[in-house]
LOMARDO-121906 format. One line per 3 residues: for each residue x, y, z of N, C-alpha, C, CB. Coordinates in steps of 0.02 Angstrom, whole numbers, plus 50000, padded with zeros to 5 digits. Glycine has a CB too. Example, Ala and Ser with C-alpha at 12.3 -4.5 7.8 and 13.67 -1.06 7.14 Angstrom:
% LOMARDO-121906
50660/49716/50390/50615/49775/50390/50660/49835/50390/50565/49776/50452; 50642/49888/50354/50684/49947/50357/50645/50002/50394/50704/49970/50286
% end
This chain:
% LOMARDO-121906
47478/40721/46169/47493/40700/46100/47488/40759/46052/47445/40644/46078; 47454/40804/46054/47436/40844/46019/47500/40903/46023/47365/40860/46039; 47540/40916/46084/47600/40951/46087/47632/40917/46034/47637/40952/46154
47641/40866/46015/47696/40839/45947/47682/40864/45891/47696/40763/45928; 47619/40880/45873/47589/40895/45818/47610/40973/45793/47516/40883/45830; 47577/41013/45868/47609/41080/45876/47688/41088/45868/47592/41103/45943
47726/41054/45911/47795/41056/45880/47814/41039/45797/47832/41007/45922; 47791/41005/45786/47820/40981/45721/47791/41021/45660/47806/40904/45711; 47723/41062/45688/47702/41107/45606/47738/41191/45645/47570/41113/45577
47761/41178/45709/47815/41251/45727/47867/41232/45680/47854/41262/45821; 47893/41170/45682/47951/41163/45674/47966/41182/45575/47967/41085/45708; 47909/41163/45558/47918/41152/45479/47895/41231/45456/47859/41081/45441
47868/41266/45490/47842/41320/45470/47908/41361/45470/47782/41345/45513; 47958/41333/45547/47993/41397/45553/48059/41399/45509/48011/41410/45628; 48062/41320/45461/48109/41317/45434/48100/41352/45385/48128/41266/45426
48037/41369/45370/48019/41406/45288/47994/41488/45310/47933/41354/45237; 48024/41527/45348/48008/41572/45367/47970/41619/45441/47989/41567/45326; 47944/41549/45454/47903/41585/45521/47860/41623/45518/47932/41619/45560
47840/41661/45434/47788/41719/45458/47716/41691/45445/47799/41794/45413; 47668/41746/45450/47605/41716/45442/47589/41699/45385/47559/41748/45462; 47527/41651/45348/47541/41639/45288/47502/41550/45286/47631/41652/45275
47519/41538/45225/47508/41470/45193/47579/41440/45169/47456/41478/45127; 47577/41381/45185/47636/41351/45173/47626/41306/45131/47665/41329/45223; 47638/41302/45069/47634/41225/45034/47683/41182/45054/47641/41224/44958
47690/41121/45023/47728/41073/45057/47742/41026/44972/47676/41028/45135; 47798/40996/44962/47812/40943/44923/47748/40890/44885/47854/40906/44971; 47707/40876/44948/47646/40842/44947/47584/40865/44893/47624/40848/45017
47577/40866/44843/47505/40887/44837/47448/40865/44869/47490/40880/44783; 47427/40929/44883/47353/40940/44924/47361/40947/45001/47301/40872/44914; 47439/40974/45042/47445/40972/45078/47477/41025/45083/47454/40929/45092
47458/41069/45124/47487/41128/45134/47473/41139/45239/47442/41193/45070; 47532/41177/45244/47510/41218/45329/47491/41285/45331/47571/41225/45383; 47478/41307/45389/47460/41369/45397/47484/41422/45452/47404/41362/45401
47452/41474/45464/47511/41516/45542/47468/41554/45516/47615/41539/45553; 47430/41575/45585/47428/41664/45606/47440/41666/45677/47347/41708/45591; 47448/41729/45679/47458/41751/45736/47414/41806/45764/47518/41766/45736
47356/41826/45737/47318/41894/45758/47247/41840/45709/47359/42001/45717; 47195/41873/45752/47126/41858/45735/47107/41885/45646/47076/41905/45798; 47084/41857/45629/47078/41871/45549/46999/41877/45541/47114/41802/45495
46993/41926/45480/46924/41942/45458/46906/41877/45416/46919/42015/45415; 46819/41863/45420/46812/41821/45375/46810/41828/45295/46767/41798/45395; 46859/41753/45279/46882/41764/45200/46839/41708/45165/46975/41751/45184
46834/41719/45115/46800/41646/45071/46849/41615/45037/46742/41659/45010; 46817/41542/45034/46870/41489/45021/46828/41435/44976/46905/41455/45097; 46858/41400/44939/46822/41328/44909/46858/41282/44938/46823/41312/44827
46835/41258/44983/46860/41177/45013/46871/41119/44946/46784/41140/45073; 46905/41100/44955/46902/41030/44932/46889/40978/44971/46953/41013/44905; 46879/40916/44938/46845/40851/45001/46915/40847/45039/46813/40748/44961
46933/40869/45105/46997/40886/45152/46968/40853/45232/47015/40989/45153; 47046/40857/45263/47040/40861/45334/47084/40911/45346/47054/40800/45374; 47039/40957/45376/47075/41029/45401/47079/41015/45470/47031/41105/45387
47153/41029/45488/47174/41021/45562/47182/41054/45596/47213/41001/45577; 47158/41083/45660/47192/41123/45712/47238/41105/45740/47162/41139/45755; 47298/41135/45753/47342/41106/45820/47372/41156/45851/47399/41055/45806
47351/41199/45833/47338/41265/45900/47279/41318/45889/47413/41322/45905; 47253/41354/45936/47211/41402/45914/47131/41364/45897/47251/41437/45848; 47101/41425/45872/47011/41390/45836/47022/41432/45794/46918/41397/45878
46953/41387/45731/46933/41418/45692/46848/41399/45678/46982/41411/45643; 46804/41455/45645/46762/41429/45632/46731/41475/45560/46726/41421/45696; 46700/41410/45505/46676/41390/45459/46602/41425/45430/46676/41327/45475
46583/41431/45402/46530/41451/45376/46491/41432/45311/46542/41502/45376; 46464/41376/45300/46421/41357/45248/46344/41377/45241/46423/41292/45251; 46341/41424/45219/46247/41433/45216/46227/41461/45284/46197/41347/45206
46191/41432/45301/46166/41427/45380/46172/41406/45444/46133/41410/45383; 46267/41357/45411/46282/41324/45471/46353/41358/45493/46284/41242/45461; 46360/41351/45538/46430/41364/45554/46471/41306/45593/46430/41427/45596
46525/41290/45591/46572/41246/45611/46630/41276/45664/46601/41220/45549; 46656/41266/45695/46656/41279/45769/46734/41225/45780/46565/41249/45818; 46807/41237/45768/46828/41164/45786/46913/41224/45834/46846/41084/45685
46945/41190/45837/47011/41213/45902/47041/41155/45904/46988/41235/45991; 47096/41166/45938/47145/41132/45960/47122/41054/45974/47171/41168/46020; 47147/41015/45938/47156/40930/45920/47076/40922/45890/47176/40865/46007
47048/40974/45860/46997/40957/45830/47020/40936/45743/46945/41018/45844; 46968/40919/45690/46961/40946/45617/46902/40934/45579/47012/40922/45577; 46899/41005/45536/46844/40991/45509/46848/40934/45445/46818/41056/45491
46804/40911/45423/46812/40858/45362/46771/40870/45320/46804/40789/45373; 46776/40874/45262/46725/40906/45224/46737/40873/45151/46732/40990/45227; 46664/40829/45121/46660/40753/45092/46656/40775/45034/46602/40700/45112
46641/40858/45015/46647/40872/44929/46651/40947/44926/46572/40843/44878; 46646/40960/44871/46681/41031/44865/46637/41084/44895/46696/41051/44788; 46652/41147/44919/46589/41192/44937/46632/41260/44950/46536/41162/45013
46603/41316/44927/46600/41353/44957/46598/41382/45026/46579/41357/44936; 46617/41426/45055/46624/41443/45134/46666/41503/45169/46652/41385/45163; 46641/41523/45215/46665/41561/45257/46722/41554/45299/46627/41570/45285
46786/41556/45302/46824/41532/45359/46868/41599/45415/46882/41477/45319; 46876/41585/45469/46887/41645/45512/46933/41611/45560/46818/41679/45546; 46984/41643/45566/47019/41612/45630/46990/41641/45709/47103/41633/45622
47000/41633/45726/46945/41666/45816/46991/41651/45844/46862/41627/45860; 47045/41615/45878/47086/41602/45900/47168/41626/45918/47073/41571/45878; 47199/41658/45904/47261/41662/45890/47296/41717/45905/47269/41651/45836
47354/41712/45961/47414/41770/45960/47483/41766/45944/47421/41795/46017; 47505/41834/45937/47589/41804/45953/47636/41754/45972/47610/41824/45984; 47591/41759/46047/47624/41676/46083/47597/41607/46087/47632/41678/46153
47563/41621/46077/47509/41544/46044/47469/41563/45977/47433/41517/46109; 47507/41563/45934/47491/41578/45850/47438/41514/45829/47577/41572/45794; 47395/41533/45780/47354/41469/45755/47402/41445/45706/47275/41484/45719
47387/41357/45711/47425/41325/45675/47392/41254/45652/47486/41321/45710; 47379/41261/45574/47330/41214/45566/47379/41176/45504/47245/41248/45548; 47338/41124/45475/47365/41104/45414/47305/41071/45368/47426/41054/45428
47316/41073/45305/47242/41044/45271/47284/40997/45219/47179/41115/45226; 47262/40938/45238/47288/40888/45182/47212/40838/45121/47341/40820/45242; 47209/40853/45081/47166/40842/45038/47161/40766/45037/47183/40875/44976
47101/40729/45021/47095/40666/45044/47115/40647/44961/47015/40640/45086; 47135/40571/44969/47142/40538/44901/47101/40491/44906/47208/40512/44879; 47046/40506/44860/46996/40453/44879/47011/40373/44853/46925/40478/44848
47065/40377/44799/47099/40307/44766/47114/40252/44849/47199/40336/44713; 47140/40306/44882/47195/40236/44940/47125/40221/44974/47281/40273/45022; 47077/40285/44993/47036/40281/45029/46982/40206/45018/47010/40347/45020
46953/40224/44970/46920/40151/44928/46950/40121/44908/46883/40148/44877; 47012/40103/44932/47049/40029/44928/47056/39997/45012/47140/40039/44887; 47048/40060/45060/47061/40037/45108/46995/40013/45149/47101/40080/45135
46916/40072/45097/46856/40038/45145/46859/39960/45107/46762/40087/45136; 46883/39934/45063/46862/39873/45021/46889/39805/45073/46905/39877/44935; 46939/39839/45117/46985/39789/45165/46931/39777/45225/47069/39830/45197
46901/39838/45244/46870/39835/45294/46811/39775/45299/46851/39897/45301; 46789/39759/45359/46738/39702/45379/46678/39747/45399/46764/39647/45446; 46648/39790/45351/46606/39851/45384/46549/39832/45333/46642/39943/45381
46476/39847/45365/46432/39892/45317/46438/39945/45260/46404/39920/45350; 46428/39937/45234/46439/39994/45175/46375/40045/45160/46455/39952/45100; 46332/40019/45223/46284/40088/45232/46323/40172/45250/46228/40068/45307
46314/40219/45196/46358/40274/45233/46295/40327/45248/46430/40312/45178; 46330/40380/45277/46282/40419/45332/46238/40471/45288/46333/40467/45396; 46179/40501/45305/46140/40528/45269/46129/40610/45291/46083/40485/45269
46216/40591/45326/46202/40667/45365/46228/40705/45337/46221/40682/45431; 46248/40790/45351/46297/40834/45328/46372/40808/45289/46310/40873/45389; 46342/40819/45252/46453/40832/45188/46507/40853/45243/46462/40939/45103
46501/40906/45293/46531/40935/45315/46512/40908/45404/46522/41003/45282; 46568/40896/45438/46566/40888/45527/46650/40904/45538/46538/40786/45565; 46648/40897/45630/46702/40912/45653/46712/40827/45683/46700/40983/45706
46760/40820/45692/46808/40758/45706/46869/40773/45754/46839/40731/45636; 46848/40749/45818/46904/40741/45872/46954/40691/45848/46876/40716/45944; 47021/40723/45853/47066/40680/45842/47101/40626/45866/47091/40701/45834
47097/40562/45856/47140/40525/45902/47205/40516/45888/47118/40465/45912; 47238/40487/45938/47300/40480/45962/47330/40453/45908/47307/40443/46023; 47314/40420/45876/47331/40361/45824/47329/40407/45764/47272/40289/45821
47297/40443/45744/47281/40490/45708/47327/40551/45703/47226/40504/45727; 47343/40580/45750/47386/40622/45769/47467/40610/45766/47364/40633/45827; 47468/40541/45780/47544/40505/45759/47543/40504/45683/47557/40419/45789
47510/40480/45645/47499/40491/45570/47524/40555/45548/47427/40488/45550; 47509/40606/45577/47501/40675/45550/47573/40671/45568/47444/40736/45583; 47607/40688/45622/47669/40694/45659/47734/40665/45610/47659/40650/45732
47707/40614/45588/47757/40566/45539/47758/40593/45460/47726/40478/45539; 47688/40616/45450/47687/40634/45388/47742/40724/45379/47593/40636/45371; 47726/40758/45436/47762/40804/45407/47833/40791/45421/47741/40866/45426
47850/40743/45468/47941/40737/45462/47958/40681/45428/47985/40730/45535; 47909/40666/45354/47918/40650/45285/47942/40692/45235/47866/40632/45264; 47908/40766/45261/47930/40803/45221/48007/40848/45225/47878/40838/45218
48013/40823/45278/48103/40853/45277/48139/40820/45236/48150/40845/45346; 48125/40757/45216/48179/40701/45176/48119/40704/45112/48199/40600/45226; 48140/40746/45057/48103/40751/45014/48097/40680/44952/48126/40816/44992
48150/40638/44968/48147/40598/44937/48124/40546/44957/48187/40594/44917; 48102/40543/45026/48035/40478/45040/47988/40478/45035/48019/40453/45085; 47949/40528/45004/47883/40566/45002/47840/40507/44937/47899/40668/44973
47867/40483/44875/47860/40435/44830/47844/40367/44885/47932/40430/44779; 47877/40344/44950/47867/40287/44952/47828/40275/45034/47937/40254/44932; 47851/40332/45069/47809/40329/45137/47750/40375/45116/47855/40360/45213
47744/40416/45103/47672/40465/45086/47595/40402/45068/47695/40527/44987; 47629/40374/45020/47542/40327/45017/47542/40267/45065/47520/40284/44930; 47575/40248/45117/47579/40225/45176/47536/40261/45227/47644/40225/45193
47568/40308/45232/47543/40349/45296/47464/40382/45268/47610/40422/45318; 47464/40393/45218/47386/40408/45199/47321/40373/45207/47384/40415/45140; 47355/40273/45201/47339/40242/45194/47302/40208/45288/47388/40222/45147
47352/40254/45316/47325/40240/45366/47303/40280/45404/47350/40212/45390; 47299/40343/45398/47253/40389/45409/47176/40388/45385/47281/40438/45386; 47182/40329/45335/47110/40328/45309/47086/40289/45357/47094/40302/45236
47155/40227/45359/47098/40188/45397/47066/40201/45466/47120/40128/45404; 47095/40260/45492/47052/40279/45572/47030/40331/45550/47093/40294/45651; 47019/40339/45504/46946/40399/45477/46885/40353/45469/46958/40446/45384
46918/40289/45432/46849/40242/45420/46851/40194/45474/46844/40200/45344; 46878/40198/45529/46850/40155/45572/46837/40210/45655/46911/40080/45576; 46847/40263/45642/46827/40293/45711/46750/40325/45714/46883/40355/45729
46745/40374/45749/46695/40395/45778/46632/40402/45739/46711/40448/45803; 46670/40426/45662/46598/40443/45602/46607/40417/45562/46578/40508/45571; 46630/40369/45531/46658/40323/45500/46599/40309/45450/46685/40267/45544
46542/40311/45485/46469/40331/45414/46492/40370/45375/46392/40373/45433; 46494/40424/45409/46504/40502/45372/46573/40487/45329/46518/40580/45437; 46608/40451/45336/46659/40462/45285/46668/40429/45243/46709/40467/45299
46630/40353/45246/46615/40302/45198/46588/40347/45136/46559/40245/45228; 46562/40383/45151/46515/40434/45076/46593/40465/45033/46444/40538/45119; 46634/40466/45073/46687/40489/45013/46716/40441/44979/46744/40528/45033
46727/40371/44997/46746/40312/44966/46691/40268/44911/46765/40270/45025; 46639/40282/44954/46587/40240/44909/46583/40282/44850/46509/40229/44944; 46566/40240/44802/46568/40235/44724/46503/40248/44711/46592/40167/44690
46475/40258/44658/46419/40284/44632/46356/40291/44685/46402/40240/44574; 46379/40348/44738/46364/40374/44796/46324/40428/44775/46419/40389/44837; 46271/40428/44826/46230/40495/44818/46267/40563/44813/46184/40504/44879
46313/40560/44863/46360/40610/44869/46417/40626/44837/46376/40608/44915; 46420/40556/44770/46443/40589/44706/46431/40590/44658/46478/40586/44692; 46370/40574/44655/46322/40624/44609/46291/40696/44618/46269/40592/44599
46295/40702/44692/46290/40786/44713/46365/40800/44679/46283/40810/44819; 46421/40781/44688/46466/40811/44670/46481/40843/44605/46500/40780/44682; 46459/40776/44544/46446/40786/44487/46405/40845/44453/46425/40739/44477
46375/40861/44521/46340/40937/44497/46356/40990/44528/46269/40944/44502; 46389/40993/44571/46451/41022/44599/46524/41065/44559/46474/40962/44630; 46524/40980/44505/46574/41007/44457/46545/41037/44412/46617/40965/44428
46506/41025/44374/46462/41072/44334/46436/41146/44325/46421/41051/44339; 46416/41156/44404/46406/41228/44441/46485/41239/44430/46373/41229/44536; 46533/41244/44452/46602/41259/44459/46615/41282/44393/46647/41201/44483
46598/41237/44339/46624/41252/44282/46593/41286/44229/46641/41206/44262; 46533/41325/44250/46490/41346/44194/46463/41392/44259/46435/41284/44143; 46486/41427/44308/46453/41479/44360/46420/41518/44331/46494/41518/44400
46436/41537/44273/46414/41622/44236/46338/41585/44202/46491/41666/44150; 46334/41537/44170/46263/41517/44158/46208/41503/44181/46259/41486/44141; 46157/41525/44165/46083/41484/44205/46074/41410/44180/45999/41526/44181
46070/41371/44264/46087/41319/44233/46026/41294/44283/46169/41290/44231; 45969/41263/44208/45900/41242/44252/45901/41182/44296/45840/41225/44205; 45872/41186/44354/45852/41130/44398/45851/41062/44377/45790/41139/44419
45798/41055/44332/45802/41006/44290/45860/40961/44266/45780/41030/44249; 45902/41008/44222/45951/40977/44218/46015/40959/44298/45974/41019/44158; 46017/40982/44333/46047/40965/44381/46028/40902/44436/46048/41019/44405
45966/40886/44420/45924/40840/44452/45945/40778/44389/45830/40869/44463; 45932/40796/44336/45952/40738/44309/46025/40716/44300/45925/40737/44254; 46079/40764/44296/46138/40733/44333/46147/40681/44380/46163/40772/44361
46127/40724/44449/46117/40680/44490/46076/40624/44507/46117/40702/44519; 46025/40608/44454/46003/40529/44438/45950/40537/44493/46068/40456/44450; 45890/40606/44502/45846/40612/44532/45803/40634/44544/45850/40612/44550
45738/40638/44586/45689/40687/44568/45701/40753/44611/45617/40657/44578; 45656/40802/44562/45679/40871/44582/45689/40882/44683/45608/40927/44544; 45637/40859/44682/45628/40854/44763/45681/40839/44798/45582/40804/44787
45695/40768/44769/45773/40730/44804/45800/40769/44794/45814/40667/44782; 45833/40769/44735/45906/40818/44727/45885/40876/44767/45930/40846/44640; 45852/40953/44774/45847/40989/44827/45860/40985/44887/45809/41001/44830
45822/40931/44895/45826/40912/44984/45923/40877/44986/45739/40818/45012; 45923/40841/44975/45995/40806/44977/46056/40865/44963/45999/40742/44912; 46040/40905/44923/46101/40950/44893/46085/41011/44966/46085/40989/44784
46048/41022/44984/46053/41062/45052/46068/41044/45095/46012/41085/45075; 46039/40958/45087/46089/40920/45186/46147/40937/45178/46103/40817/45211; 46184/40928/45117/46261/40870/45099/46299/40958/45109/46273/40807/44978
46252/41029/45080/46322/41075/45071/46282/41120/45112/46357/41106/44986; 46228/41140/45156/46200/41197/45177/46153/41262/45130/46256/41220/45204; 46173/41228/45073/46138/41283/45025/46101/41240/44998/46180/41328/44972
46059/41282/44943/46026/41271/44875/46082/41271/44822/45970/41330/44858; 46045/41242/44774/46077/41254/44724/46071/41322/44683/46066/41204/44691; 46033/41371/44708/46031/41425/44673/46090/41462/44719/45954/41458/44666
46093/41439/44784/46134/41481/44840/46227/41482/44812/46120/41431/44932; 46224/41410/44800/46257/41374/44815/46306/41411/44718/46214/41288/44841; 46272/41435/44695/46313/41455/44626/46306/41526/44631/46282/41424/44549
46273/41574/44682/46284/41620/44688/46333/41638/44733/46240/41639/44690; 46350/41599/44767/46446/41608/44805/46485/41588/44748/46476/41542/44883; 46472/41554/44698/46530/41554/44684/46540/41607/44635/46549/41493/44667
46490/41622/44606/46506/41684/44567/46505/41737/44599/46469/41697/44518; 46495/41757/44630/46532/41816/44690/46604/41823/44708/46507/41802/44761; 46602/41740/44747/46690/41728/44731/46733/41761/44699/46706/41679/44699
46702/41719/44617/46760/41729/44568/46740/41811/44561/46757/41674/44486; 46698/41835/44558/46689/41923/44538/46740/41946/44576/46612/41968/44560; 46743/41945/44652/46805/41970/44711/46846/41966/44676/46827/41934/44778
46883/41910/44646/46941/41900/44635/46945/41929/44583/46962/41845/44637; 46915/41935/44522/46928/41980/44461/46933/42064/44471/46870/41966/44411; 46873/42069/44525/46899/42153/44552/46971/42154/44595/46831/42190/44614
46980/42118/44654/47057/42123/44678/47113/42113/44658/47069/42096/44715; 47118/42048/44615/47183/42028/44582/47188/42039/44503/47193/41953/44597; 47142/42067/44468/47141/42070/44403/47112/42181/44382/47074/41990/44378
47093/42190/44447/47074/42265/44446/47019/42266/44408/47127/42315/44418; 46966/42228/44365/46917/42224/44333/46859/42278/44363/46901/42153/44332; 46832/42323/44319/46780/42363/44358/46716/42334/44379/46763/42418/44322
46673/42364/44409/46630/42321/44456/46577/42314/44396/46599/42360/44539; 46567/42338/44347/46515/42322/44293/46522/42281/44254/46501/42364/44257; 46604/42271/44247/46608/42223/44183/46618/42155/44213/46672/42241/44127
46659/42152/44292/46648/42101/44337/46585/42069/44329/46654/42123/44401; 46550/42122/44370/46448/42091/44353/46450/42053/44303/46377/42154/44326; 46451/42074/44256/46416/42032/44185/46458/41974/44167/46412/42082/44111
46528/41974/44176/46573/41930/44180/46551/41858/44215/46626/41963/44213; 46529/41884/44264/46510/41795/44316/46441/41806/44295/46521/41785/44432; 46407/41828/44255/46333/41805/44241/46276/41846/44264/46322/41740/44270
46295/41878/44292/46255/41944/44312/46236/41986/44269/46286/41984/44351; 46134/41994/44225/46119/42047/44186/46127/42109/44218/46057/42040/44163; 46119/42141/44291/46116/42184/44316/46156/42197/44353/46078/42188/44330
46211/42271/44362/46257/42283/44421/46228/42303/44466/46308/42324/44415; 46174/42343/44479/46157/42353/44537/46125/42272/44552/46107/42421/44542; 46092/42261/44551/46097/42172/44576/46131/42139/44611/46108/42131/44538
46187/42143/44542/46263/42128/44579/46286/42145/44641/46313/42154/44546; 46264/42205/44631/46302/42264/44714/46273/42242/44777/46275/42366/44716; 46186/42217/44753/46154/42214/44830/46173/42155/44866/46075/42214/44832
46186/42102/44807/46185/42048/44812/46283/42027/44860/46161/42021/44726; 46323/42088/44821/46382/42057/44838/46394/42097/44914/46444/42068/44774; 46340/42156/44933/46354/42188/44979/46317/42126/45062/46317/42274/44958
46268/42100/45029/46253/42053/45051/46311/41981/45093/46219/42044/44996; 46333/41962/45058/46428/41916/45059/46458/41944/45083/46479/41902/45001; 46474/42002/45045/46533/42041/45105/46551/42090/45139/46577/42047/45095
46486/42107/45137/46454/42159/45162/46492/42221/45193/46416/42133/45205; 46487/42264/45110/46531/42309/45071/46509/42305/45020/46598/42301/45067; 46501/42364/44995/46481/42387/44905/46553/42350/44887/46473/42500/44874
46541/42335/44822/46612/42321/44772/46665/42357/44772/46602/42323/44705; 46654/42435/44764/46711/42474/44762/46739/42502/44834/46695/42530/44716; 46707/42497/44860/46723/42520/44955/46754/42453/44957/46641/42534/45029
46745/42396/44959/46789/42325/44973/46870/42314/44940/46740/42262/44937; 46859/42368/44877/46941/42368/44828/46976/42437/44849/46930/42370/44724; 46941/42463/44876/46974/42535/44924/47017/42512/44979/46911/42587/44966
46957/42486/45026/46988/42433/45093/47042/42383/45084/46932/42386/45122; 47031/42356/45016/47074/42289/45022/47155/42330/44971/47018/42197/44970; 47139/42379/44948/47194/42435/44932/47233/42457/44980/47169/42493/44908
47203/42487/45034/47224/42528/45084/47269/42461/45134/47148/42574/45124; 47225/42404/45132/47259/42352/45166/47333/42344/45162/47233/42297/45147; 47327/42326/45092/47389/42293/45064/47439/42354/45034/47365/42235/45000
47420/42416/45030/47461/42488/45072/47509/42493/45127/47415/42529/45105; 47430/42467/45182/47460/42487/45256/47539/42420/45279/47371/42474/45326; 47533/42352/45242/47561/42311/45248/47641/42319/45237/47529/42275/45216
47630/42346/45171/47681/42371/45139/47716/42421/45183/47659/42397/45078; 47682/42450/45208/47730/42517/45276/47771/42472/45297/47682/42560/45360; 47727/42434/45350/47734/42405/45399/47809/42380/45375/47674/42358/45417
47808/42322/45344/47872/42287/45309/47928/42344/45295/47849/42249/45232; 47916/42384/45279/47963/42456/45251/47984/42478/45325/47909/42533/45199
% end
């Protein structure tokens, strides 16, 4: 079953080019992917997604954990986070080929409301891997040869979503995924501070107040905000302002001092130990490298 899957994100990739890369798609929140050579690890912000393999592995990095998934696997991941991702997998002739379609939690909690289930959800990790079933895999298969006929996408797309939820919420972890449907959920009130961190990274933003977001005591919220994402919450806003610093030094050329202070950083050397730490590379050796990269690329193509 899983050869269909592989054919059909060959097939859509190769209509839009074939090379390596990200592919968006018609769909919002659905995009494919292609490499073909092993890749260094890059940072990413997940959204609450099911990231698919259907060729090749890849593996994940939150905090202290790492995620581990390949061929007819995916990872699922119940709220936003920060992370490490690396392809390990992939050549020329068997290229990695994944796709990440973003969950809609609207069809989702209309579809646990149908169900004859408990509405106890799981108290485990935000983030697991999920073997795919057959039934599951036909979903996927249908959804992207939706996207060749761009004009059924309005009326089969929340069909087929609709039922992809439902063997998310009725298979193997079906705890674990109830936490993205359920409503005034622990795990979205972690989120709620999630969005907060996201949107105010550059500020010190006390414990206190983040605990009372999430409608809890300091203790709880700690303990819970480390099951659900692998970090702290102090960890957990120092990726992201690192993040965004990368990106203001690579895509915006910003110098590494005014970067620092930019995402909230009083001190650049701080900054430096801290970012050599992540990506281990001083700031300006990382915009040399990632210079020389996208140099050497440029030959290549020439």
């Amino acid at each position: 079953m899983i050869s269909q899957l592989q054919k059909a994100l060959s097939k859509y990739i190769s209509f839009h080019g074939n090379a390596d890369g990200i592919y968006p798609t018609p769909i919002e929140g659905l995009i494919m992917l292609k490499a073909s050579r092993l890749e260094l690890p890059y940072h990413v912000i997940y959204q609450p997604s099911l990231c698919i393999v259907a060729q090749g592995a890849k593996k994940v990095t939150l905090g202290d954990d790492a995620f581990e998934y390949q061929e007819g696997q995916a990872l699922i991941v119940s709220l936003e986070v920060p992370a490490l991702g690396q392809v390990t997998e992939a050549s020329p002739a068997a290229p990695y080929l994944a796709m990440v379609l973003e969950f809609d939690r609207r069809i989702m909690r209309d579809v646990l409301k149908e169900l004859d289930q408990p509405s106890t959800a799981s108290k485990g990790p935000g983030v697991f891997v999920e073997t795919l079933s057959e039934p599951l895999i036909g979903c996927l298969v249908r959804l992207i040869a939706v996207l060749h006929m761009p004009k059924s996408i309005p009326i089969l797309y929340p069909a087929i979503m609709r039922e992809i939820c439902y063997w998310l919420l009725t298979g193997d972890n079906a705890k674990e995924m109830r936490r993205l449907a359920a409503v005034d959920s622990r795990t979205q009130r972690i989120g709620d501070v999630i969005l907060l961190l996201r949107d105010n990274y550059a500020r010190p933003i006390p414990i206190e107040e983040m605990a009372s977001i999430a409608r809890m005591s300091l203790s709880s919220f700690h303990h819970h905000f480390k099951n659900l994402t692998s970090m702290t919450p102090l960890q957990y806003q120092k990726h992201l302002r690192l993040a965004e610093a990368r990106r203001l030094l690579m895509a915006e050329g910003m110098k590494v001092a005014s970067a620092a202070y930019e995402v909230g950083y009083e001190s650049a050397s701080q900054f430096s130990r801290e970012y050599v730490r992540m990506f281990g590379t001083p700031p300006r050796m990382d915009m040399y490298q990632r210079g020389r990269s996208v140099r050497n690329e440029a030959e290549t193509l020439l």
